[in-house]
PDB file as gemmi writes it, atoms N, CA and C in Angstrom:
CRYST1    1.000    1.000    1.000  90.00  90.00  90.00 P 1                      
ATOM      1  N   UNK A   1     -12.798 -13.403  12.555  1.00  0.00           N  
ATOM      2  CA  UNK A   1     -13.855 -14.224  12.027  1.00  0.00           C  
ATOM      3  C   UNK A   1     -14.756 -13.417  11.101  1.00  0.00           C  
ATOM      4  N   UNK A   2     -15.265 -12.026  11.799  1.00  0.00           N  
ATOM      5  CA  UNK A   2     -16.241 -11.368  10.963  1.00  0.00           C  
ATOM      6  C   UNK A   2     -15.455 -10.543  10.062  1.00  0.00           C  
ATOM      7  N   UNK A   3     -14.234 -10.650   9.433  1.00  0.00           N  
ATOM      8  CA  UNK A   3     -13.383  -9.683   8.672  1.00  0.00           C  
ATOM      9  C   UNK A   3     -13.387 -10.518   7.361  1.00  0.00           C  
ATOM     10  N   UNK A   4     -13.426 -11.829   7.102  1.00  0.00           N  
ATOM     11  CA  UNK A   4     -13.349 -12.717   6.016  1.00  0.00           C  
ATOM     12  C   UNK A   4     -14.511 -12.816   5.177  1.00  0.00           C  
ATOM     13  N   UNK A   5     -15.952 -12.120   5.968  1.00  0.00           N  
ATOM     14  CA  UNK A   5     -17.422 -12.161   5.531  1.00  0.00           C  
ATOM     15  C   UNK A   5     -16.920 -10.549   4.685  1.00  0.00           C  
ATOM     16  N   UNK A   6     -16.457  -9.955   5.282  1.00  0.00           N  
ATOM     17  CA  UNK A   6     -16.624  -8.469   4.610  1.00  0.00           C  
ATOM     18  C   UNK A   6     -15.842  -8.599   3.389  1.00  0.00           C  
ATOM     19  N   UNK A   7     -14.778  -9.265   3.451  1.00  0.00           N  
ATOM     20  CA  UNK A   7     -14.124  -9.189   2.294  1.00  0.00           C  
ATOM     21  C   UNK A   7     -14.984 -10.196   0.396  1.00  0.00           C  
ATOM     22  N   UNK A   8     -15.528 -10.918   1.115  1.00  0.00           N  
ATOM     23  CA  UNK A   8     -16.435 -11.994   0.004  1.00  0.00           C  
ATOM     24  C   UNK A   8     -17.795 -10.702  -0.776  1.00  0.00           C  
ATOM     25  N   UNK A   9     -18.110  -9.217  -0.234  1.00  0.00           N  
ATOM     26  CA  UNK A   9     -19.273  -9.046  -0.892  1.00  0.00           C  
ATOM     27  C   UNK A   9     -18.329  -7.748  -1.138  1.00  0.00           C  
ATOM     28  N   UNK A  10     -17.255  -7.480  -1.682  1.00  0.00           N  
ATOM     29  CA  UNK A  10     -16.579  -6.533  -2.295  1.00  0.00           C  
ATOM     30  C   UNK A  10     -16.603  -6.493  -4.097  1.00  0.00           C  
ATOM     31  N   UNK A  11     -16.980  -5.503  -4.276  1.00  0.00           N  
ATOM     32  CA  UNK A  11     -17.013  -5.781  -6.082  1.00  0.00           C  
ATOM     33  C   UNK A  11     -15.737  -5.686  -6.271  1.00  0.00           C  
ATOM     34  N   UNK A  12     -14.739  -6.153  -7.436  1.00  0.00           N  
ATOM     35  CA  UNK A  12     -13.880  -6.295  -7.676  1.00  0.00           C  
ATOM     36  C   UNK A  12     -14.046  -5.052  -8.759  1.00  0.00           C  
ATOM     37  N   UNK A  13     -12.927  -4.294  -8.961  1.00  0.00           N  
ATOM     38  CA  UNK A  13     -12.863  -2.918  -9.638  1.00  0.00           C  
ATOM     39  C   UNK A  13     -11.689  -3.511 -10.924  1.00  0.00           C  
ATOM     40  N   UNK A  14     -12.077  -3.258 -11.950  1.00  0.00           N  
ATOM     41  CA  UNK A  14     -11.306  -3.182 -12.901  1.00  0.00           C  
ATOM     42  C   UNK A  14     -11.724  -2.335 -13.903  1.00  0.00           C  
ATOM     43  N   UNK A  15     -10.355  -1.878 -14.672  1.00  0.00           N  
ATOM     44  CA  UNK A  15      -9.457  -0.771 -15.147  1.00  0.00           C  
ATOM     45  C   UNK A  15     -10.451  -0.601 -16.738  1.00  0.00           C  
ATOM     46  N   UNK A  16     -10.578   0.626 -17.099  1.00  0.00           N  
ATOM     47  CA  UNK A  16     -11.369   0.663 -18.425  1.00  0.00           C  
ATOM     48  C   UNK A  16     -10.290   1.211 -19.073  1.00  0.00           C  
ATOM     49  N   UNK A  17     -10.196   0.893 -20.166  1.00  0.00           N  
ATOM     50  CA  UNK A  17      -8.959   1.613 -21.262  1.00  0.00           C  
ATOM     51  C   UNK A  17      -9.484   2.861 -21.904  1.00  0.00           C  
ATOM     52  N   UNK A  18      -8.117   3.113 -21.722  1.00  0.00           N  
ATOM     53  CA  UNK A  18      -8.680   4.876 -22.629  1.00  0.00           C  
ATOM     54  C   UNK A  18      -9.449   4.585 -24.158  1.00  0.00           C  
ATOM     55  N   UNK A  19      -9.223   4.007 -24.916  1.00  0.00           N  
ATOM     56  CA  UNK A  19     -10.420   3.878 -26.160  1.00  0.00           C  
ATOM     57  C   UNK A  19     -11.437   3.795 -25.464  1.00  0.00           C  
ATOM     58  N   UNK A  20     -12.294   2.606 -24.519  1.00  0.00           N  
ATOM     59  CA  UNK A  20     -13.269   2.505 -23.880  1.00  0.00           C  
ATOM     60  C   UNK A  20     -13.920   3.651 -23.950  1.00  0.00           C  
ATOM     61  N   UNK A  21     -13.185   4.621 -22.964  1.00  0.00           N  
ATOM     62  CA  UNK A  21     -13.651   5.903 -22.390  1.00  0.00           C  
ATOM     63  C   UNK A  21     -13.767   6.813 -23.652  1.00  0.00           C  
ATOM     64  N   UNK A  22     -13.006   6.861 -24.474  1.00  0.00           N  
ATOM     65  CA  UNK A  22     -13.422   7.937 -25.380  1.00  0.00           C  
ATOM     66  C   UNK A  22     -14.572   7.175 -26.563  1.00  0.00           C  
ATOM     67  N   UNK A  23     -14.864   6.138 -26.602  1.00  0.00           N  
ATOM     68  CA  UNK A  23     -16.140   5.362 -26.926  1.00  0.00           C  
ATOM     69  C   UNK A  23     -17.056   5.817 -26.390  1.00  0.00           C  
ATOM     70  N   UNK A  24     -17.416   5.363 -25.375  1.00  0.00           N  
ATOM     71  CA  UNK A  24     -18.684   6.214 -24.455  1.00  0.00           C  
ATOM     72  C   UNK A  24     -18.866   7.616 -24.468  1.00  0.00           C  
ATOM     73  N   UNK A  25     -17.654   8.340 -24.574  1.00  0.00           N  
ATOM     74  CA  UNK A  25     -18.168   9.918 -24.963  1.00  0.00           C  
ATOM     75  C   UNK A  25     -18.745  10.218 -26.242  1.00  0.00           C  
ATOM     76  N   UNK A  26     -17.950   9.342 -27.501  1.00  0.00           N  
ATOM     77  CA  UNK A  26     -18.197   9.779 -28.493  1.00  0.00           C  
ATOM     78  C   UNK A  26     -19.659   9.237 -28.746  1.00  0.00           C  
ATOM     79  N   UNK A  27     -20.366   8.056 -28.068  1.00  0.00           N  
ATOM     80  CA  UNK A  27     -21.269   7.752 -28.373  1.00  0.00           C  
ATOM     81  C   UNK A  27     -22.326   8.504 -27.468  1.00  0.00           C  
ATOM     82  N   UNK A  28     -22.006   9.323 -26.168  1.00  0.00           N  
ATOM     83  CA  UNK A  28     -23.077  10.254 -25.506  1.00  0.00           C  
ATOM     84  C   UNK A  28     -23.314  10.893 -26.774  1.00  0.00           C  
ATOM     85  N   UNK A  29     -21.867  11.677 -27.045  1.00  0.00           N  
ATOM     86  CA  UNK A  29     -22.083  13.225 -28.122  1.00  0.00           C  
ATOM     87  C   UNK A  29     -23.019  12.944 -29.357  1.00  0.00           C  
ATOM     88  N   UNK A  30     -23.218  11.425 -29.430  1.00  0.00           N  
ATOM     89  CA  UNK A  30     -23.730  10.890 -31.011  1.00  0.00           C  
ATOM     90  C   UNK A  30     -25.929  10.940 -30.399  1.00  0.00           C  
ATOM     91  N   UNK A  31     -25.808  11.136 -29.500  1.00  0.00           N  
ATOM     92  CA  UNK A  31     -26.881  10.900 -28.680  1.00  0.00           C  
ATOM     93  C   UNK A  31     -27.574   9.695 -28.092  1.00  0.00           C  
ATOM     94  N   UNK A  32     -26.658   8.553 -28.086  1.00  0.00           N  
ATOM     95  CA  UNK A  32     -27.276   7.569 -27.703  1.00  0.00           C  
ATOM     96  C   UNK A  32     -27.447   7.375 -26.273  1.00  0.00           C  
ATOM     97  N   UNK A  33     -28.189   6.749 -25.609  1.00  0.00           N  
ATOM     98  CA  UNK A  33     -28.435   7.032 -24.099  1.00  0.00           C  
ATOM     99  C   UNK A  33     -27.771   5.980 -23.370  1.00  0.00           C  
ATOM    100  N   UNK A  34     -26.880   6.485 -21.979  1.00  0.00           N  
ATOM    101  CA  UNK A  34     -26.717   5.818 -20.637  1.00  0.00           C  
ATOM    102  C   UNK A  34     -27.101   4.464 -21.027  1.00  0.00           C  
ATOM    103  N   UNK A  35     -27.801   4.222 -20.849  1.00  0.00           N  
ATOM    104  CA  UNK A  35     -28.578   2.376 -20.509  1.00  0.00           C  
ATOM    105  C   UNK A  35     -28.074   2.038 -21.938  1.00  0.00           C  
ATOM    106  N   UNK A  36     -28.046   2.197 -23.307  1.00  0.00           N  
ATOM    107  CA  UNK A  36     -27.785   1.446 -24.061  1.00  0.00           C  
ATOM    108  C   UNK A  36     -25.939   1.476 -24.384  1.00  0.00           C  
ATOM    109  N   UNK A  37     -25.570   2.091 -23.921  1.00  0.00           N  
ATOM    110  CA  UNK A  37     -24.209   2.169 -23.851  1.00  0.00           C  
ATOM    111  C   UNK A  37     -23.628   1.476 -22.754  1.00  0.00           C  
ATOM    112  N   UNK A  38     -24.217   1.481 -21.535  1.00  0.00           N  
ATOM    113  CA  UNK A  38     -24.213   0.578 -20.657  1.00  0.00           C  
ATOM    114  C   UNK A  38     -24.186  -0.967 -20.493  1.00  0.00           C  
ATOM    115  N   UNK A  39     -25.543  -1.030 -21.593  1.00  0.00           N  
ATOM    116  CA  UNK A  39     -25.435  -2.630 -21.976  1.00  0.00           C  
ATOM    117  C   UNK A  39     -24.825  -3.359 -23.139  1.00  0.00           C  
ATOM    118  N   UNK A  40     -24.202  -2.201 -23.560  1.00  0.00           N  
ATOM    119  CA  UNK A  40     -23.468  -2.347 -25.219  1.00  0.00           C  
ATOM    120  C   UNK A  40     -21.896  -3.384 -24.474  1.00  0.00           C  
ATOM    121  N   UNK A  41     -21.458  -2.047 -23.750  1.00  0.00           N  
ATOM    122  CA  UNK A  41     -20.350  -2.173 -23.221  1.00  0.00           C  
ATOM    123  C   UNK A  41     -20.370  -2.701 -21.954  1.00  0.00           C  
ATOM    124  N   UNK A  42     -21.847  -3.097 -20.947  1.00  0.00           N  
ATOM    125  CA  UNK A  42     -21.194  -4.469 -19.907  1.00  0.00           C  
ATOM    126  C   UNK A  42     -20.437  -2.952 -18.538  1.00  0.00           C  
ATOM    127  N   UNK A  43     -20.395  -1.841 -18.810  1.00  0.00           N  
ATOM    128  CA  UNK A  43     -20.357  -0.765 -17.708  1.00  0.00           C  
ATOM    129  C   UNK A  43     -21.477  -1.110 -16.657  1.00  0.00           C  
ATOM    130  N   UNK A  44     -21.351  -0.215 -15.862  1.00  0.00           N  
ATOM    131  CA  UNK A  44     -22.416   0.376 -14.624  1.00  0.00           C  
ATOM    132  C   UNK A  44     -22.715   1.769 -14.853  1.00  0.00           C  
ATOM    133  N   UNK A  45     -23.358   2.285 -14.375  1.00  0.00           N  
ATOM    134  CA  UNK A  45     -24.080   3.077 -14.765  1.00  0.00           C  
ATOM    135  C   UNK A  45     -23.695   4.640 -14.245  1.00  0.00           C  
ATOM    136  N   UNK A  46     -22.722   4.424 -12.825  1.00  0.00           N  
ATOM    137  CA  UNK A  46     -21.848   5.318 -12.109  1.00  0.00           C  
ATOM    138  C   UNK A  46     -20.632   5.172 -12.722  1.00  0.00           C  
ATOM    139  N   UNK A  47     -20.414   4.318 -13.631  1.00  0.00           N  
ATOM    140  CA  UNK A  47     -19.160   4.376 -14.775  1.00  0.00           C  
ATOM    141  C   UNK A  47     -19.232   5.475 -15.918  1.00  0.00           C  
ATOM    142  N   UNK A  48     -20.091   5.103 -16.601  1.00  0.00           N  
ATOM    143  CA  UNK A  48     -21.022   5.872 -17.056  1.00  0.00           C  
ATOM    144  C   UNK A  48     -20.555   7.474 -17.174  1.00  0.00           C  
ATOM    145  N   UNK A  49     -21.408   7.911 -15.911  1.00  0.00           N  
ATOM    146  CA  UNK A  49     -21.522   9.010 -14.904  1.00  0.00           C  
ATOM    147  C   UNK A  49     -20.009   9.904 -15.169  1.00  0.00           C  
ATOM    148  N   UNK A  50     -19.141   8.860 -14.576  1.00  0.00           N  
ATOM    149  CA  UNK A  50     -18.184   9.193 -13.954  1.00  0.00           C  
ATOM    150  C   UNK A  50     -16.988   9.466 -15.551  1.00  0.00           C  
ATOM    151  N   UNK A  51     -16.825   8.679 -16.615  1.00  0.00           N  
ATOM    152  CA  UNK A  51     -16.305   9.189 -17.805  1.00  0.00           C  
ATOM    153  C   UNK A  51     -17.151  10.102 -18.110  1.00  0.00           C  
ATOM    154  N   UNK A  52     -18.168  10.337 -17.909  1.00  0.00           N  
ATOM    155  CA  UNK A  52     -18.771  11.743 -18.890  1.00  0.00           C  
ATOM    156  C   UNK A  52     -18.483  12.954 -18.232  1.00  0.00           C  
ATOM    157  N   UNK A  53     -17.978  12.922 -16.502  1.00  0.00           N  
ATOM    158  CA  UNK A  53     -17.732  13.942 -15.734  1.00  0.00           C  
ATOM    159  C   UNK A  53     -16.010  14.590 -15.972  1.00  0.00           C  
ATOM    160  N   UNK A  54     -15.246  13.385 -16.141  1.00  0.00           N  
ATOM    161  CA  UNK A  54     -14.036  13.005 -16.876  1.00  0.00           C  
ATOM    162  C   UNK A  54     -13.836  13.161 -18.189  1.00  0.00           C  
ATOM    163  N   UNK A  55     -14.795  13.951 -19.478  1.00  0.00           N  
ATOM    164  CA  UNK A  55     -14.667  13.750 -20.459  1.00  0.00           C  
ATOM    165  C   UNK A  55     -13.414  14.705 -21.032  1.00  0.00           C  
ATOM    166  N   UNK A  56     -13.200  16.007 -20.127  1.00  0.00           N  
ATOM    167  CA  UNK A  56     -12.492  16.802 -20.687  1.00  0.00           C  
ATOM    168  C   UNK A  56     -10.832  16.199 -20.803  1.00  0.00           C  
ATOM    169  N   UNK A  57     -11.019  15.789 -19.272  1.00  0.00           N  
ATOM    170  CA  UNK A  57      -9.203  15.097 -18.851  1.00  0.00           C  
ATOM    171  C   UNK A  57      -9.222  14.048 -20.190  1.00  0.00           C  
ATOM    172  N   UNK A  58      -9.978  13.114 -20.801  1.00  0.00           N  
ATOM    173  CA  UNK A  58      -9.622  11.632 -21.184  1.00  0.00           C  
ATOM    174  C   UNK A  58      -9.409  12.554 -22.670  1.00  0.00           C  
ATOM    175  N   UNK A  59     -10.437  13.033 -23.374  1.00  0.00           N  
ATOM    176  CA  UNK A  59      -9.998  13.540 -24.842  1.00  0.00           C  
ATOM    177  C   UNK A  59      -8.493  14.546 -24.483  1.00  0.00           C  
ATOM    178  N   UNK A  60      -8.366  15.146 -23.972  1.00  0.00           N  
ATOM    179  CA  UNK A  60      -6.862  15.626 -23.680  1.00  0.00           C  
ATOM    180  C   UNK A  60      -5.920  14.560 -23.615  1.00  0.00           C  
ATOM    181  N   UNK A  61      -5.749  13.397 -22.853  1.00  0.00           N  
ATOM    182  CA  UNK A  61      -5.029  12.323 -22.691  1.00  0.00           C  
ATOM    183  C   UNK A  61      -4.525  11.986 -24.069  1.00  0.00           C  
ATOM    184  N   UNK A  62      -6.130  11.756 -24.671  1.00  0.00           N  
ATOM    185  CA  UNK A  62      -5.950  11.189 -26.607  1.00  0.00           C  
ATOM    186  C   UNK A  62      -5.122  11.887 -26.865  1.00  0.00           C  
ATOM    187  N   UNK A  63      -5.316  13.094 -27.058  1.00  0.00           N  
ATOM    188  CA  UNK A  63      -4.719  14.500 -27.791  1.00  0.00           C  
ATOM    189  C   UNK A  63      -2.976  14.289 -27.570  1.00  0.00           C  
ATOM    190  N   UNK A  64      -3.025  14.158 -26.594  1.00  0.00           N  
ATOM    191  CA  UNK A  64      -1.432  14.307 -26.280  1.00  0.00           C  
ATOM    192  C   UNK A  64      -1.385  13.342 -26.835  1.00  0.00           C  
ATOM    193  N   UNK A  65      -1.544  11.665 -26.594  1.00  0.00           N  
ATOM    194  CA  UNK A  65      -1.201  10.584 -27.364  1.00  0.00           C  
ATOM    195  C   UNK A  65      -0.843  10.993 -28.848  1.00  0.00           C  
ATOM    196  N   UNK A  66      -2.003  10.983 -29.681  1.00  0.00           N  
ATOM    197  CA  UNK A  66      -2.211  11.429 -31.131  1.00  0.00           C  
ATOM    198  C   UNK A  66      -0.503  12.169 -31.642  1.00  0.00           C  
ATOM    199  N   UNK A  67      -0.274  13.320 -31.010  1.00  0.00           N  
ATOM    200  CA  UNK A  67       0.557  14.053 -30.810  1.00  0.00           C  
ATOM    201  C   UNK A  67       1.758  13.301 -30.837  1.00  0.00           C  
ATOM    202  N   UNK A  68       1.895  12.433 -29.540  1.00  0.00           N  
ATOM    203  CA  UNK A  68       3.099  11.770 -29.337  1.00  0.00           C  
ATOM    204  C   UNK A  68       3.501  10.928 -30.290  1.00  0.00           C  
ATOM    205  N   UNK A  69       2.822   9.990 -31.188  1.00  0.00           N  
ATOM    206  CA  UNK A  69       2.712   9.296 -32.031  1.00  0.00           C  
ATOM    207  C   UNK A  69       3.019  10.002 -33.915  1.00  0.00           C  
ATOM    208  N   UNK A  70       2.549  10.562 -33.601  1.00  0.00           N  
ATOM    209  CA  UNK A  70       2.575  11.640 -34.934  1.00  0.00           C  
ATOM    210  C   UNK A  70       4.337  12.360 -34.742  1.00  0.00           C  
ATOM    211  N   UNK A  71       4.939  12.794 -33.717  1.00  0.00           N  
ATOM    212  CA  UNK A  71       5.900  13.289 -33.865  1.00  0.00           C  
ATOM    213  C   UNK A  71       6.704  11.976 -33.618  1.00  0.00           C  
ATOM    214  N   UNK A  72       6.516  10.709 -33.647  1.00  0.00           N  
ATOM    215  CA  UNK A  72       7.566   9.243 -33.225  1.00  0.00           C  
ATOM    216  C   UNK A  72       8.759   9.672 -32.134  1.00  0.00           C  
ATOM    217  N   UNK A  73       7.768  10.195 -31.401  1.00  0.00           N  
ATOM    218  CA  UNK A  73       8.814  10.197 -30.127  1.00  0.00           C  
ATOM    219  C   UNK A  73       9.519   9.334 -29.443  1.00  0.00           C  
ATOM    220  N   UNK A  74      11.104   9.155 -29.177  1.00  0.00           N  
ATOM    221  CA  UNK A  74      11.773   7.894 -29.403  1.00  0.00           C  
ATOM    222  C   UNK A  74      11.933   7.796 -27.964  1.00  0.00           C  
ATOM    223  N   UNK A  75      12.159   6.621 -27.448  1.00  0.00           N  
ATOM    224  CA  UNK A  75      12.120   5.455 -26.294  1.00  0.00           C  
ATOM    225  C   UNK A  75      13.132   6.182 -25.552  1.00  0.00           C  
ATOM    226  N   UNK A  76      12.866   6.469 -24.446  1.00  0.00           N  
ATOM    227  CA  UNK A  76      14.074   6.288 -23.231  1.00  0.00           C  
ATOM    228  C   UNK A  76      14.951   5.261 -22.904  1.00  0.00           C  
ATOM    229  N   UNK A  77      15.886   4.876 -23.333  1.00  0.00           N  
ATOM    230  CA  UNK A  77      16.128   3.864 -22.163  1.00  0.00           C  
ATOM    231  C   UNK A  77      16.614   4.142 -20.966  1.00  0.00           C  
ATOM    232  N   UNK A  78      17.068   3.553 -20.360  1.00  0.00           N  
ATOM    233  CA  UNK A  78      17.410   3.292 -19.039  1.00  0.00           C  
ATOM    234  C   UNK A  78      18.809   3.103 -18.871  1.00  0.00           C  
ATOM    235  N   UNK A  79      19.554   4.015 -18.555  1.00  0.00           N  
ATOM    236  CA  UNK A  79      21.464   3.597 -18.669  1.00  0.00           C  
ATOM    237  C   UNK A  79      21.477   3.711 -17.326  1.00  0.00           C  
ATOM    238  N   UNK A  80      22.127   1.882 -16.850  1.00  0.00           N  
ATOM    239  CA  UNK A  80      22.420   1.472 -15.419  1.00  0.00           C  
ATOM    240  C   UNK A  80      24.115   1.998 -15.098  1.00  0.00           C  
TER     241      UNK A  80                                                      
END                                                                             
């Protein structure tokens, strides 16, 4: 009975895309502040937080992307 109440005040978590994230850095580095980036982009504020603590891993992520794209690295398939 009391397990169906706990589940109704759960925030629902969804996924930010890597542009997102390297948005918000590039706009810390530009100096604009937390709260207006926050309300630009509809984040929380431990989102926030948490890509700028993450900034090194996500611009590396790009990097390799950039990389991967630039050399047209071709598709795997899958031989059944």
């Amino acid at each position: 009975m009391g397990d169906s109440k706990k589940h109704e005040n759960k925030a629902t978590r969804k996924s930010i895309s890597l542009e997102t994230k390297i948005q918000v850095i590039r706009r810390l580095d530009t100096g604009e502040h937390q709260s207006q980036i926050r309300a630009a982009l509809n984040l929380a504020t431990s989102t926030i937080r948490t890509i700028l603590k993450n900034k090194e891993k996500y611009c590396h992520r790009q990097l390799q992307l950039r990389q991967a794209q630039q050399l047209q690295l071709p598709v795997l398939e899958i031989i059944q």
